[in-house]
C-alpha positions in Angstrom: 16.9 0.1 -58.4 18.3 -3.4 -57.9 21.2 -2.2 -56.1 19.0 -0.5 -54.0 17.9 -3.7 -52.9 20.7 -5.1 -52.6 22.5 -3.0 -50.7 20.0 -2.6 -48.2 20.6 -6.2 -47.3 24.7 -5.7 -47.4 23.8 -3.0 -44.8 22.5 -4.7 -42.3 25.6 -6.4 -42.1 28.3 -5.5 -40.4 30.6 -3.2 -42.7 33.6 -5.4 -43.2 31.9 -8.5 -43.3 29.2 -7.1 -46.3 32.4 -6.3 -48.4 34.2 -10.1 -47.4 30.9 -11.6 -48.7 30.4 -9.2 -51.9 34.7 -10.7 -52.4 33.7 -14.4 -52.3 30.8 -13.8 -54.6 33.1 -11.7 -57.4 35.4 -14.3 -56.7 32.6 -17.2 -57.4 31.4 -15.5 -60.6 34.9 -14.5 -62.2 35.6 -18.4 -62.7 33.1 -19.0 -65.1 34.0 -17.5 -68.5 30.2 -16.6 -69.9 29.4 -14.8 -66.6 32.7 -12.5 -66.9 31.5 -12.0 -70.7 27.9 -11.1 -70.0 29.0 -8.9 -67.5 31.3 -7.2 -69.3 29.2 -6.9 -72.4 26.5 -4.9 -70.2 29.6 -2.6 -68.6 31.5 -2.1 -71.2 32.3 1.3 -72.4 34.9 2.9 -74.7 37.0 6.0 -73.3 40.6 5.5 -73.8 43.0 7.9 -72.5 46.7 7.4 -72.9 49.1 8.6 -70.0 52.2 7.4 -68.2 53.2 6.0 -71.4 49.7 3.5 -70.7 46.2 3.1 -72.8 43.5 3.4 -70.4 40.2 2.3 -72.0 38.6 5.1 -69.8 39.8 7.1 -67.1 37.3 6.0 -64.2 39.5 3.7 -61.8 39.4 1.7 -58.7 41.0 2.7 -55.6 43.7 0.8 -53.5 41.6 -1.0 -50.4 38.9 -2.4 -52.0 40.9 -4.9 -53.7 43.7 -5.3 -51.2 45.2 -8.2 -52.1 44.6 -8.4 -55.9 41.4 -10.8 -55.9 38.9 -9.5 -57.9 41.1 -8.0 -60.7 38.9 -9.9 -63.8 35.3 -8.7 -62.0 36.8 -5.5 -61.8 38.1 -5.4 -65.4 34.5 -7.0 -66.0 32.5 -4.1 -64.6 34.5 -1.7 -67.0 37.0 0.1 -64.7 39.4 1.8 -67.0 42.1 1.2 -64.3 42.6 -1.2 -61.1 44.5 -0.5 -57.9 45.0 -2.9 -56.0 46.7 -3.1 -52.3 47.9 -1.8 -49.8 50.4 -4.4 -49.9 53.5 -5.0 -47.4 56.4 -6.6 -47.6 55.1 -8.7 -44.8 51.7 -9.4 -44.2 49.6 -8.3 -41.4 46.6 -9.0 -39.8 46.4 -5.1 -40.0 44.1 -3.2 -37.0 41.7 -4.7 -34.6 37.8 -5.4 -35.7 35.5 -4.1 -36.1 37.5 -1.3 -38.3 35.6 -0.3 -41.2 32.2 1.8 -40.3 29.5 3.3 -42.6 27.5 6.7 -42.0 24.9 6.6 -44.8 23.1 9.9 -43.8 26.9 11.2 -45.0 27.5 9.0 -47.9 30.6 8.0 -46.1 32.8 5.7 -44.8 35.5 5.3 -42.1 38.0 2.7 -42.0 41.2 1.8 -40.0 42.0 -1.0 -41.7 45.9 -0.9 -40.9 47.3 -2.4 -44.2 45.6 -6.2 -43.7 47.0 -8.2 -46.8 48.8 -10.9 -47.5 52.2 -9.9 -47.9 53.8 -9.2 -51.2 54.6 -12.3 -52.1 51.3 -13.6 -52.5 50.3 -10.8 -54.3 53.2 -11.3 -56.9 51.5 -15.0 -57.0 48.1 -13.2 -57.8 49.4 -10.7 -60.5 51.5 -13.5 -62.0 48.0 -15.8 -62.6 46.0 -12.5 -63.8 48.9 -11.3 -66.4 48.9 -15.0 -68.1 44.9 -15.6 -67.6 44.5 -11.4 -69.1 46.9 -12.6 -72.1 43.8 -14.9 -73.4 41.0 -13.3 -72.2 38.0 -13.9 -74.8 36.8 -10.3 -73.2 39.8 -8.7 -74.0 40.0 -7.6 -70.0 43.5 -5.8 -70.4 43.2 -2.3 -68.1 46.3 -1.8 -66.6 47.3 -2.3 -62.7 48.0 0.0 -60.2 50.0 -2.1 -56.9 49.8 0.2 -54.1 52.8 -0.5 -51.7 53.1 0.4 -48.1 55.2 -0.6 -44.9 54.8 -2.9 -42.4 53.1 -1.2 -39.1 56.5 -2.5 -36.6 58.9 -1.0 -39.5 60.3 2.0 -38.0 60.7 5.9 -39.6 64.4 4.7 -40.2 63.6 2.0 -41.7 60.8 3.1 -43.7 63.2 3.7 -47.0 64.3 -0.3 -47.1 61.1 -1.2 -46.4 59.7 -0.1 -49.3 62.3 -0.1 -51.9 62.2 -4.1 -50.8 59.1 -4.3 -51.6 58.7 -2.3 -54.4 61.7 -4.8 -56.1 59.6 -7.4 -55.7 56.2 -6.5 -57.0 57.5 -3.9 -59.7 57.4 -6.7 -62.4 53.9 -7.5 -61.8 52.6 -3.5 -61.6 51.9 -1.4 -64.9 52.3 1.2 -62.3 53.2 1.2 -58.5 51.5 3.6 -55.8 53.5 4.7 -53.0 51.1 5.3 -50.3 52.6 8.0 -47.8 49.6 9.2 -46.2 47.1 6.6 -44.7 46.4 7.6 -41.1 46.2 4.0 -39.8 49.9 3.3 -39.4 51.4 5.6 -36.9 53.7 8.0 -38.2 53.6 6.7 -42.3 52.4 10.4 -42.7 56.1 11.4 -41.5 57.1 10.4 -44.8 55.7 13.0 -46.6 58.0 15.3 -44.9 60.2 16.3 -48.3 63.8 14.6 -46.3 62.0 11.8 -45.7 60.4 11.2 -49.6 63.7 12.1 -50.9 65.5 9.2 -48.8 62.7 6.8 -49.8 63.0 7.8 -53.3 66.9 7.4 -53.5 66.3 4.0 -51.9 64.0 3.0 -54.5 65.7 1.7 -57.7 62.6 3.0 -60.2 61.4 -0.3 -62.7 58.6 1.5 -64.4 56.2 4.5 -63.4 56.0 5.4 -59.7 53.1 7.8 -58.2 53.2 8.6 -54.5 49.7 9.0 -52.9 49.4 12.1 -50.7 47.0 13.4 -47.5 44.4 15.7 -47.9 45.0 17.5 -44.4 48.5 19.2 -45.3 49.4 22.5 -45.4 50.2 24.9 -48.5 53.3 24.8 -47.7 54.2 20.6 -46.4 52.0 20.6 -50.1 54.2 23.1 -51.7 57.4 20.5 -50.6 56.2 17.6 -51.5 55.2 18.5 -55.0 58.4 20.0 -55.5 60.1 16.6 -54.7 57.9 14.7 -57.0 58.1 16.2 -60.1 62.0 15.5 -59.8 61.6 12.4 -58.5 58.6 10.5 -59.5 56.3 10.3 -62.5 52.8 11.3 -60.9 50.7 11.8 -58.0 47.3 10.7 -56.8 45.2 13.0 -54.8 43.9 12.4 -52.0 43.9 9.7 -49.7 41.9 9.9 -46.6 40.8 12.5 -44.0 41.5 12.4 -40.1 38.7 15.3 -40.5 35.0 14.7 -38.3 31.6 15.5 -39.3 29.7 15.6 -35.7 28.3 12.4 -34.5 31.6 10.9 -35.9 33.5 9.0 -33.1 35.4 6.6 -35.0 39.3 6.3 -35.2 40.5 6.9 -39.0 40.2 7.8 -42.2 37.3 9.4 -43.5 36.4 9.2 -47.2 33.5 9.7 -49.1 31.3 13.1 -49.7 32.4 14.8 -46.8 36.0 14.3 -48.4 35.1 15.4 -51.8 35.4 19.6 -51.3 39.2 19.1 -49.2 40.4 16.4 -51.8 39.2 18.9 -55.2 41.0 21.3 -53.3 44.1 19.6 -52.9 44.4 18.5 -56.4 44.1 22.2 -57.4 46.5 23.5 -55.6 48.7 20.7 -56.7 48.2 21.2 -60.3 48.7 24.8 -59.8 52.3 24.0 -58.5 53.5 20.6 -60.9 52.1 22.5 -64.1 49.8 21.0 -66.9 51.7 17.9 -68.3 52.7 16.3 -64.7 50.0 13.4 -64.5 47.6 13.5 -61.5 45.1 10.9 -60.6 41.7 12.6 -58.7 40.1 10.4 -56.1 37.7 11.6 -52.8 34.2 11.8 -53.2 33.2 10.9 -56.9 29.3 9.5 -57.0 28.5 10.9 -60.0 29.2 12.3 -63.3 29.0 15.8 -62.5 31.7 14.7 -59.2 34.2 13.0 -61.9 33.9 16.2 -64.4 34.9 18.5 -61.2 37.9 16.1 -60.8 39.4 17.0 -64.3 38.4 20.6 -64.0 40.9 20.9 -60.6 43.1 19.3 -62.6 42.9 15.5 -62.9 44.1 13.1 -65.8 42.7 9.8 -64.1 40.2 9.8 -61.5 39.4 6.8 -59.0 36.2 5.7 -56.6 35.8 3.9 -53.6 33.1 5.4 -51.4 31.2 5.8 -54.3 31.4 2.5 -56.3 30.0 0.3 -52.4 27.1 3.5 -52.5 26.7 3.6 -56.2 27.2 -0.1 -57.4 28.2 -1.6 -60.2 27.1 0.4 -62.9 29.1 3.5 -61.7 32.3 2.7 -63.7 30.3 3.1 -66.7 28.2 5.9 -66.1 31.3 7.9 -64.9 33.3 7.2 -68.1 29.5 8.0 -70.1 29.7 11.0 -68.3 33.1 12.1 -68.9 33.3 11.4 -72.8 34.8 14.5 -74.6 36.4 15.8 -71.3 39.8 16.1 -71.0 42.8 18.3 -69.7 45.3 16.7 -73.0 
């Protein structure tokens, strides 16, 4: 009920600025020790789930974009996500598309956003990861889940140069990530979704000189067979996927440019993650992410086929006590 309250005061402002000022506050609040305690004494849940050689203490994550530049990683931890990805990050930064660019349709518990990568550049994200791994190592909380960097390219980097791009990038943040996230498939940089095309992943992939576990992050508008390609490259080549990423898909009265995410996702995305456990088989790890509000949403996920699932859409809807009633809700399911 608080939430409630809340955010029906974060919604009457504008989309992007609510979530800049719900930042500075997480940021505020994670620099005094008793408040990350309290907070994670009233989150805190038990649910552990080893995969990608990793302990999870549950499975319930954090999507890449609401953390982009690796901020709010002890609130996070805090609020009793299992798992925190953090990014898009770039080689470069970016100032990433023009405002506004992030748009809410609560009727649809939905959002859209054409972000465009904005972050500060890998670099300063390596600064970030650096500070969190040596603060993490004497945490009185114990705030230890492990980090997902998801890495992108720079919007003026061309399909050529894609490979380089990444595998630069990558080098540099790969000490700092328990696991790095090659996003393929955001619809907000022109022609990144090229590079789900299975010559193009396999050049990236070469180019990539693999430090620890890699996912790539796929769309949810393909085709059975682009999906039937891609999968087949990344069981060779990589050690998981996460599906889905956004939808260029429209529910009417929906005019904005981007990705839509959210319940109107959640159907397309399960879908997906089906099909691709269908074709990987049972012990190829897949993290489930599109539409999760609830329980019932997360238990779906692992049913279609999900070791790990993520929230986004749900957790600015839902609030902060969705981690925990997700992992609640998910104790004694599991595909292993």
């Amino acid at each position: 009920m608080l939430y409630r309250a809340i955010r029906s005061l974060l919604f009457r402002m504008e989309a992007e600025e609510a979530h800049e000022f719900v930042t500075r506050q997480m940021e505020a609040l994670q620099e005094i020790p008793i408040a990350l305690r309290v907070i994670h004494a009233a989150h805190r849940i038990s649910a552990p789930v080893q995969l990608l050689g990793l302990r999870f203490p549950t499975p319930v994550g954090i999507a890449a974009g609401f953390d982009k530049d690796a901020r709010l990683i002890p609130m996070l931890a805090a609020l009793g996500f299992g798992f925190i990805e953090v990014g898009t990050v770039t080689l470069r930064p970016q100032a990433g598309n023009p405002k506004p660019r992030l748009f809410r349709y609560p009727e649809h518990r939905a959002l859209i956003n054409r972000m465009g990568f904005n972050n500060r550049g890998v670099d300063a994200m390596v600064e970030q990861l650096r500070k969190w791994s040596a603060a993490r190592a004497t945490s009185p909380a114990k705030l230890t889940p492990p980090i997902f960097v998801n890495v992108g390219r720079n919007r003026d980097v061309t399909l050529e140069g894609a490979a380089d791009d990444y595998a630069e990038c990558y080098r540099r943040i790969a000490p700092c990530a328990d696991v790095a996230v090659l996003n393929l498939s955001s619809p907000n940089t022109p022609g990144l979704r090229d590079l789900q095309l299975p010559e193009q992943l396999e050049k990236l992939l070469r180019a990539v000189d693999k430090r620890g576990p890699i996912l790539v992050k796929i769309a949810p508008d393909l085709d059975d067979t682009q999906l039937g390609e891609i999968c087949d490259v990344a069981v060779r080549m990589v050690d998981g996927m996460i599906c889905t990423n956004t939808t260029v898909d429209r529910l009417p009265g929906m005019n904005e440019g981007g990705g839509l995410s959210g319940e109107p996702l959640k159907a397309k995305a399960d879908a997906i993650l089906a099909k691709v456990r269908a074709r990987v088989g049972a012990a190829f790890p897949l993290v489930g992410v599109g539409g999760v509000f609830s329980a019932a949403d997360a238990r779906e996920k692992i049913a279609a086929g999900a070791d790990l699932v993520q929230v986004y859409t749900g957790f600015i809807y839902e609030g902060p006590g969705l981690p925990r009633k997700l992992a609640r809700g998910m104790m004694g399911m599991s595909r292993r």
